[in-house]
N, CA, C and O atoms as a DFTB+ gen file, in Angstrom:
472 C
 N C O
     1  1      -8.701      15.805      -4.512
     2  2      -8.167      14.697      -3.754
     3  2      -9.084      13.490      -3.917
     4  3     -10.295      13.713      -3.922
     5  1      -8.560      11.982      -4.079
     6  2      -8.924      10.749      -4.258
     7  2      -9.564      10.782      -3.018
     8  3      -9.352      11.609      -2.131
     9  1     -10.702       9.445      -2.976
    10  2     -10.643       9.071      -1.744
    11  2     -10.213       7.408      -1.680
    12  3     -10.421       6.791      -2.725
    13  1      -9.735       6.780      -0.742
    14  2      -9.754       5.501      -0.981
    15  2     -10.576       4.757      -1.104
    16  3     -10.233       3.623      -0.768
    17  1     -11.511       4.844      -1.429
    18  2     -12.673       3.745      -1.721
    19  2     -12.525       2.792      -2.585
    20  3     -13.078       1.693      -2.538
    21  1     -11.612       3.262      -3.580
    22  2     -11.047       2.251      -4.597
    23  2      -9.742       1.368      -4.052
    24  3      -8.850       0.920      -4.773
    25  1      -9.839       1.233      -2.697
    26  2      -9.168       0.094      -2.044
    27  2     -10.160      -0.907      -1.178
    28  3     -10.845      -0.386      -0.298
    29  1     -10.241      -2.124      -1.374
    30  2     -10.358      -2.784      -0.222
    31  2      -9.436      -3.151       0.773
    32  3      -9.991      -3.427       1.836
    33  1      -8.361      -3.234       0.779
    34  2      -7.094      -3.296       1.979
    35  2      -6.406      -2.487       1.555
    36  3      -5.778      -2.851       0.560
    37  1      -6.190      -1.218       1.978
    38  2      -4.769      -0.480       1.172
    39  2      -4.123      -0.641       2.121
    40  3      -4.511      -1.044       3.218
    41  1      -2.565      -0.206       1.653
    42  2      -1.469      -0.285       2.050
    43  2      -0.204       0.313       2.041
    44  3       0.473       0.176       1.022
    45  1       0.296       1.026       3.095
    46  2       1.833       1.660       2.021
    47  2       3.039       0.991       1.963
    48  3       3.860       0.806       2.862
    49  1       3.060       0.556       0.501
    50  2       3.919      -0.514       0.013
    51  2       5.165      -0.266       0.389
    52  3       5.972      -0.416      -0.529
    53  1       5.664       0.094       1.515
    54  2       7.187       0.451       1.979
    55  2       7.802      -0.556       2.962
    56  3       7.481      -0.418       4.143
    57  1       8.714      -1.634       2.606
    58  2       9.458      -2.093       3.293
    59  2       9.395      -1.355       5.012
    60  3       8.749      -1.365       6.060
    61  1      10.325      -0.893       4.484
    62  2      11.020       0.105       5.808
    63  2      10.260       1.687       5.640
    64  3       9.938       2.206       4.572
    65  1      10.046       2.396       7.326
    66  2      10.201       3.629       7.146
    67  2      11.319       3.775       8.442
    68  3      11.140       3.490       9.626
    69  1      12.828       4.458       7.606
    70  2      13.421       4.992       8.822
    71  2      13.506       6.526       9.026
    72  3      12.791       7.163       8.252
    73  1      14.243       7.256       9.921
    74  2      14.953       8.361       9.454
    75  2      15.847       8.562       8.876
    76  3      16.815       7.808       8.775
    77  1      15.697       9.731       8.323
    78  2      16.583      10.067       7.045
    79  2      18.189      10.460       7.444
    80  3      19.189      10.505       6.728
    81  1      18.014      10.715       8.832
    82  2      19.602      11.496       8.919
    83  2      19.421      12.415       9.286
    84  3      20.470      12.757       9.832
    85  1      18.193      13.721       9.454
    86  2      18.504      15.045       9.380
    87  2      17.055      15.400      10.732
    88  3      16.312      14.434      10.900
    89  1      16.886      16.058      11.172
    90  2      15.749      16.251      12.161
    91  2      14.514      16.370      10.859
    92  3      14.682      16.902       9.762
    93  1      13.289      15.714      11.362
    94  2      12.169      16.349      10.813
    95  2      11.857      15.231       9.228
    96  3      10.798      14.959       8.663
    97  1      12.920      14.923       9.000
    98  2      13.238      13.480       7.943
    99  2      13.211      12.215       8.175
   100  3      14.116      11.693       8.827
   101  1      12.250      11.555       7.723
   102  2      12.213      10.174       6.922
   103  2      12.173       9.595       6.121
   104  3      11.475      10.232       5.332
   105  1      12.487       8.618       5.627
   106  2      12.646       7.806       4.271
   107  2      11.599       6.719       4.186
   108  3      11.810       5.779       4.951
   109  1      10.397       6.621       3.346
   110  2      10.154       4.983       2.861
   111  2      11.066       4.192       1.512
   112  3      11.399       4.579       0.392
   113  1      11.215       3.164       2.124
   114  2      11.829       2.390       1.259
   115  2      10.919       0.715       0.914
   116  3      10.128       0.164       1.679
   117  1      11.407       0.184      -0.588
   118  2      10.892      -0.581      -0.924
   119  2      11.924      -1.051      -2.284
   120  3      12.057      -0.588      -3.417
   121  1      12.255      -1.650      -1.902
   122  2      13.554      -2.303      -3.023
   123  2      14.283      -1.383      -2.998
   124  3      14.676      -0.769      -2.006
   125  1      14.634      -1.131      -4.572
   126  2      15.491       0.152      -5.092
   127  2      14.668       1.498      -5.187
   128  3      15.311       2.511      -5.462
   129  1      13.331       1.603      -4.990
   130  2      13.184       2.686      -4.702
   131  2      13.055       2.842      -3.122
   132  3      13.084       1.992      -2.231
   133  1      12.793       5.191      -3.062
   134  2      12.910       5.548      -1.757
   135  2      12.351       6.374      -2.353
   136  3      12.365       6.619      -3.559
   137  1      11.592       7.063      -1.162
   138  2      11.245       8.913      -0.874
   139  2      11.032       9.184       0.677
   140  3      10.401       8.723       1.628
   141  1      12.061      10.354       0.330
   142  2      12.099      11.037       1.653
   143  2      11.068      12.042       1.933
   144  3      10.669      12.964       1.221
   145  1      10.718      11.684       3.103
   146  2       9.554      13.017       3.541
   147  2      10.076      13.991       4.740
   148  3      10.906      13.576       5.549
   149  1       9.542      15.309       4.806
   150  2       9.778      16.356       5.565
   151  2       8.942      16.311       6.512
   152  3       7.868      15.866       6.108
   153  1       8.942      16.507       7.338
   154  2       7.670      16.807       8.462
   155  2       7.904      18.609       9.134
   156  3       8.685      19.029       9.988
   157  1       7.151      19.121       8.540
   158  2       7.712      20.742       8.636
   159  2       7.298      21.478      10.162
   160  3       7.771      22.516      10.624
   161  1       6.206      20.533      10.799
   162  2       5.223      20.873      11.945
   163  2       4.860      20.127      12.352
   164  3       4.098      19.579      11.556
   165  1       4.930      19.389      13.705
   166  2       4.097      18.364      14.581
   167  2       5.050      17.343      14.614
   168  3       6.038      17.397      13.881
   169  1       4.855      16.399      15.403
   170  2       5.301      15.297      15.897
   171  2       6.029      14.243      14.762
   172  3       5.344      13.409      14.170
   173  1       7.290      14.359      14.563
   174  2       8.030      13.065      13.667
   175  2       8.064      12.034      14.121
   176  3       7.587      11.128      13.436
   177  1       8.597      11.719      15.378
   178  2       8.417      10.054      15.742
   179  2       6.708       9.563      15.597
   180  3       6.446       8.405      15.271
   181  1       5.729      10.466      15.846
   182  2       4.363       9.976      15.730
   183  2       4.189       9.677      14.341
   184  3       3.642       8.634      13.981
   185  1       4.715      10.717      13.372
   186  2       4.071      10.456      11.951
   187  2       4.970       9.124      11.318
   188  3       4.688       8.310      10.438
   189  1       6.156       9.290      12.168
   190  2       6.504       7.794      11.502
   191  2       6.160       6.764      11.889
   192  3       6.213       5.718      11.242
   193  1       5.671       6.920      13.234
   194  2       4.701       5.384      13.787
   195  2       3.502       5.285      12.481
   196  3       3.417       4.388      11.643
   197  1       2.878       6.164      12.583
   198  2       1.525       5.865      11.825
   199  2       1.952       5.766      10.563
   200  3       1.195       4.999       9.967
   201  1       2.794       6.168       9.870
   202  2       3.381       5.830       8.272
   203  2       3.497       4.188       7.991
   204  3       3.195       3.576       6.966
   205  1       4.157       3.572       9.525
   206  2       4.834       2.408      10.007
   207  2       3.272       1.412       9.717
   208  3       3.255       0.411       9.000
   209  1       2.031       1.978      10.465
   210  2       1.258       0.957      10.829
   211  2       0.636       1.059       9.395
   212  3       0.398      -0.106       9.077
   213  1       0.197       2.027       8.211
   214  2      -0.460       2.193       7.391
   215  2       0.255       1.270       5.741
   216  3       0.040       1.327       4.530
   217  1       1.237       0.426       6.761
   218  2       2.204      -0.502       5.854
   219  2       1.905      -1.826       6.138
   220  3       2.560      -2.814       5.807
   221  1       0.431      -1.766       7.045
   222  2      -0.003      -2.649       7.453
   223  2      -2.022      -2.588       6.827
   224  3      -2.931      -1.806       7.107
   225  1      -1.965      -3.753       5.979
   226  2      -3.583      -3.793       5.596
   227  2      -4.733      -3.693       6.219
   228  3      -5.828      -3.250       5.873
   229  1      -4.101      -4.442       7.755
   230  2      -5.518      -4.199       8.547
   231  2      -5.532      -3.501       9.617
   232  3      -6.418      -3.708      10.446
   233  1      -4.714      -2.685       9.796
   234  2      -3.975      -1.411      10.748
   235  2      -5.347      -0.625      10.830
   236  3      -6.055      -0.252       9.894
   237  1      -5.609      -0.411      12.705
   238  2      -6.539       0.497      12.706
   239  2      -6.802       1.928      12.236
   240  3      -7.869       2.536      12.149
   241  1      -5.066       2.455      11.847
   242  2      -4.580       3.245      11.243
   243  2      -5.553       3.459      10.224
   244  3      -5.857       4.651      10.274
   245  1      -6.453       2.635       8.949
   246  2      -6.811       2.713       8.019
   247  2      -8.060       2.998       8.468
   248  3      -8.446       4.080       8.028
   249  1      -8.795       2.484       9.131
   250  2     -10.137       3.322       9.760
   251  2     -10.100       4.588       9.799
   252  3     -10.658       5.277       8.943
   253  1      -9.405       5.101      10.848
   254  2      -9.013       6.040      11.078
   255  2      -9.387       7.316      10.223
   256  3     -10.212       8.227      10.284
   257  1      -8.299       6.890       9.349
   258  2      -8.127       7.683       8.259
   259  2      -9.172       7.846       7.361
   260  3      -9.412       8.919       6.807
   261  1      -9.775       6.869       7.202
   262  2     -10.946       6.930       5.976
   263  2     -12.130       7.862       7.138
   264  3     -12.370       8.940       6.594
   265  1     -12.855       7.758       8.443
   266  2     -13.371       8.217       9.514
   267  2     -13.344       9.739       9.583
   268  3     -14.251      10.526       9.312
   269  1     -11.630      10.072      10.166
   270  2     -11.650      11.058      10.201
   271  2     -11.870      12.407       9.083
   272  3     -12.443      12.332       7.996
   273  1     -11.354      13.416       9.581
   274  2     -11.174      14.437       8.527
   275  2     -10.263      15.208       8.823
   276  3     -10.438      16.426       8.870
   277  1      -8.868      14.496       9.134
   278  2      -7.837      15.076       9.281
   279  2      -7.004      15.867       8.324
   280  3      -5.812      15.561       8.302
   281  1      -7.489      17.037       7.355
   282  2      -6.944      17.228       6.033
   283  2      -5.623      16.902       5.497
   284  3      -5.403      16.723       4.299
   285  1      -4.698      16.827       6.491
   286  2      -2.874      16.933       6.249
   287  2      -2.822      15.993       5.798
   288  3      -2.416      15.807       4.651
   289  1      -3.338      14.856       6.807
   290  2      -2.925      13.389       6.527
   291  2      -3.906      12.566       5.128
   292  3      -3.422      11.663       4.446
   293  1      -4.960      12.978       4.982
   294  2      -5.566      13.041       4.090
   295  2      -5.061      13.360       2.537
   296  3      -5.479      12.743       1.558
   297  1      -4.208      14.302       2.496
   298  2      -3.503      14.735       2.067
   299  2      -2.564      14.182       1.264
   300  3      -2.433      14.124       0.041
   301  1      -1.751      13.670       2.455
   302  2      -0.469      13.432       2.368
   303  2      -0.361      11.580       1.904
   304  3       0.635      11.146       1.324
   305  1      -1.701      10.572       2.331
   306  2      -2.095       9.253       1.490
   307  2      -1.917       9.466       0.319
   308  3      -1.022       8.970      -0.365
   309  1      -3.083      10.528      -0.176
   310  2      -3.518      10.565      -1.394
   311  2      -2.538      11.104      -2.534
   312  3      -2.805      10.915      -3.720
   313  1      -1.234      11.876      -2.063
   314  2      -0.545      12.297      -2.596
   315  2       0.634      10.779      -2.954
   316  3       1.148      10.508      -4.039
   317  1       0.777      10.024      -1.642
   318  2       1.414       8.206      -1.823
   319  2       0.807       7.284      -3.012
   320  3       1.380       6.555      -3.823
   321  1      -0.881       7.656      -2.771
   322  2      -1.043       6.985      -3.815
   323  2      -0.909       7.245      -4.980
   324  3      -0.762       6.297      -5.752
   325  1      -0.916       8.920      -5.619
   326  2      -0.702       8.835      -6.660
   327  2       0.849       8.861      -7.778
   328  3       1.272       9.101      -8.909
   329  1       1.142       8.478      -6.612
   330  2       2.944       8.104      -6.860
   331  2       3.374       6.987      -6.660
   332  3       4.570       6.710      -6.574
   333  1       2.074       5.896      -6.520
   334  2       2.440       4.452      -6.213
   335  2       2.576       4.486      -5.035
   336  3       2.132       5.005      -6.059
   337  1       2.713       4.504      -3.916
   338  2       3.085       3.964      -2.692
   339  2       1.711       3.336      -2.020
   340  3       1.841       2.387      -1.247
   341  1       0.536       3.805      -2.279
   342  2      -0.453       3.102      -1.796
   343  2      -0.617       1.865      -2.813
   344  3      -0.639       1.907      -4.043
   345  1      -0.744       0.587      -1.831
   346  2      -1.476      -0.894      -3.016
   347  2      -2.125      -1.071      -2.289
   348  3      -2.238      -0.643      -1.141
   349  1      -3.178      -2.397      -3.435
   350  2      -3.999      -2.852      -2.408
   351  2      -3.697      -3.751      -2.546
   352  3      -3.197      -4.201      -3.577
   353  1      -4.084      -4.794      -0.669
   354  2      -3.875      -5.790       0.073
   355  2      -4.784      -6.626      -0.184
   356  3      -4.563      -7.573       0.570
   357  1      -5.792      -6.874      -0.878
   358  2      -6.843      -7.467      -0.868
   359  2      -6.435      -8.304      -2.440
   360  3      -6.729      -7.794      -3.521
   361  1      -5.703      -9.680      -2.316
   362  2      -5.460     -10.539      -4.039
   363  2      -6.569     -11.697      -3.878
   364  3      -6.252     -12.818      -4.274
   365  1      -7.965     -11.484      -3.273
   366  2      -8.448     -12.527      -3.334
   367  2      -9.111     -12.688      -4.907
   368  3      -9.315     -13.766      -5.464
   369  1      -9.359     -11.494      -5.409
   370  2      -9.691     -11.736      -6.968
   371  2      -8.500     -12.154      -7.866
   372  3      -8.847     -12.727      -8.899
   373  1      -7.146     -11.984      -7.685
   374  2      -5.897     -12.632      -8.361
   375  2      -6.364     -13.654      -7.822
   376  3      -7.494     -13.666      -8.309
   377  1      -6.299     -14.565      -7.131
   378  2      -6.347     -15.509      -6.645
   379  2      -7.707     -16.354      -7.230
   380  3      -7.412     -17.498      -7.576
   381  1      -8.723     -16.103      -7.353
   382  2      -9.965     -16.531      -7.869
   383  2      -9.687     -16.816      -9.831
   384  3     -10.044     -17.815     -10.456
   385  1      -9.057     -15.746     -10.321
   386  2      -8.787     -15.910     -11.798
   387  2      -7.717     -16.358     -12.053
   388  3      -7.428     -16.332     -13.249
   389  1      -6.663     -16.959     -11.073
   390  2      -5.748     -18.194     -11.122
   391  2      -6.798     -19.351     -11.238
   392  3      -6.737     -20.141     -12.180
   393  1      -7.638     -19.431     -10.393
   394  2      -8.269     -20.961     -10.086
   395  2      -8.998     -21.404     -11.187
   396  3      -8.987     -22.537     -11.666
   397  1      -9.862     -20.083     -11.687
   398  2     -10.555     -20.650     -13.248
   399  2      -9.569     -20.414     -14.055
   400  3     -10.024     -20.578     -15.187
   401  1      -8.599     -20.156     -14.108
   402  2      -7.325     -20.238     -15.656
   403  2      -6.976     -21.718     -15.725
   404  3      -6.853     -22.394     -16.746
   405  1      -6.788     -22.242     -14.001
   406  2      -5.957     -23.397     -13.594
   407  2      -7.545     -24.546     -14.521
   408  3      -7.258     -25.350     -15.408
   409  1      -8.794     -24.372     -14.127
   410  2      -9.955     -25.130     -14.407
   411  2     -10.059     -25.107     -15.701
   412  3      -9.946     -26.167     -16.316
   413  1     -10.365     -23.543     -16.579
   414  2     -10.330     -23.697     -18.038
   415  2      -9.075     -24.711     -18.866
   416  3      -9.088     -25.542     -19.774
   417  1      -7.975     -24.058     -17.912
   418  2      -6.617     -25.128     -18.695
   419  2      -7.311     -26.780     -18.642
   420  3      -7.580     -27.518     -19.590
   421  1      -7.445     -26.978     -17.413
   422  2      -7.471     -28.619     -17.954
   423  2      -9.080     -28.943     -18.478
   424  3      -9.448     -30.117     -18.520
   425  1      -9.714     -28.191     -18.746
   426  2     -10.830     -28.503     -19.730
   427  2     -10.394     -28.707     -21.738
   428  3     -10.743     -29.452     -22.653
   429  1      -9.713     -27.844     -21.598
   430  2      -9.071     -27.021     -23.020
   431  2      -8.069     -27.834     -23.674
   432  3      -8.157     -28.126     -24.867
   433  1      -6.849     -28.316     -22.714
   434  2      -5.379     -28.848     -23.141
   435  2      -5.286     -29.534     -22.204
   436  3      -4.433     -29.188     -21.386
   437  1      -6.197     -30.937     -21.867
   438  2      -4.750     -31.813     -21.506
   439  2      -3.520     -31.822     -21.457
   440  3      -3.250     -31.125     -22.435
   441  1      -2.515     -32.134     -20.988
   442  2      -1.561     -32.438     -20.490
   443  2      -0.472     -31.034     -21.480
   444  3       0.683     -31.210     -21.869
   445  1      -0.930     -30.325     -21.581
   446  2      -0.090     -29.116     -21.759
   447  2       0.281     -27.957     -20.071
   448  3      -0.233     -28.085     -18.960
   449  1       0.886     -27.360     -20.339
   450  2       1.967     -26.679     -19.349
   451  2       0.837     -25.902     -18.834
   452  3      -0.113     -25.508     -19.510
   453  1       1.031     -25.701     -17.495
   454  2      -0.434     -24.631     -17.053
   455  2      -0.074     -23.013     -17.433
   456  3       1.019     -22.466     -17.573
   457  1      -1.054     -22.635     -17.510
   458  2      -1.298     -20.797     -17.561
   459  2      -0.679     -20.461     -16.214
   460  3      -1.161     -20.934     -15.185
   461  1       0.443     -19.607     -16.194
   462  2       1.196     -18.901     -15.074
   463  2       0.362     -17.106     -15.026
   464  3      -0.266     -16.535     -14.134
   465  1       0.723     -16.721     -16.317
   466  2       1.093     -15.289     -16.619
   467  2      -0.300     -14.780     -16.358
   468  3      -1.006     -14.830     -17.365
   469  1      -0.687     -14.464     -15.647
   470  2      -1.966     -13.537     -14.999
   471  2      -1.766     -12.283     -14.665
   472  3      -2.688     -11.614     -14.198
């Protein structure tokens, strides 16, 4: 199992989490994709609150989790992330290598079209 350390804000990239329709079922969604999860033991409305807040970057939820040593849930991140559902929240480095693309451009090419594609 990963640990998140290789996040500075993670996140679970899911629009929506509702229920699925069936007891014990929920769905994350995010565009055209979905995955449904089972909850086989313990509390469903709880695990979908905390699914809910961990769709949030600065959710105490994420302490938490990194803190504790809750194995299930531990688990059950690391299994999101490696199926994509965990991102990270943190684009201040996108954001920094826009600003020198935007600086190199007008050193380089005058009045040519700026660098988008980063």
């Amino acid at each position: 199992m990963r640990e998140l350390s290789h996040y500075r804000r993670p996140f679970l990239a899911a629009e929506r989490v509702i229920s699925a329709g069936e007891p014990g079922r929920f769905e994350l969604s995010d565009g055209n994709r979905s995955l449904v999860l089972t909850v086989e033991a313990g509390d469903v409305d709880a695990a979908c609150q905390l699914l809910e807040q961990l769709c949030q970057p600065d959710a105490d939820a994420w302490i938490k989790l990194r803190e504790s040593h809750h194995p299930g849930l531990a688990a059950l991140v690391d299994q999101l992330d490696r199926v994509g559902w965990v991102r990270e929240g943190d684009d201040s480095g996108r954001a920094q290598l826009a600003n020198e693309a935007d600086e190199l451009h007008e050193h380089i090419s005058p009045g040519c079209p700026p660098i988008t594609d980063l």
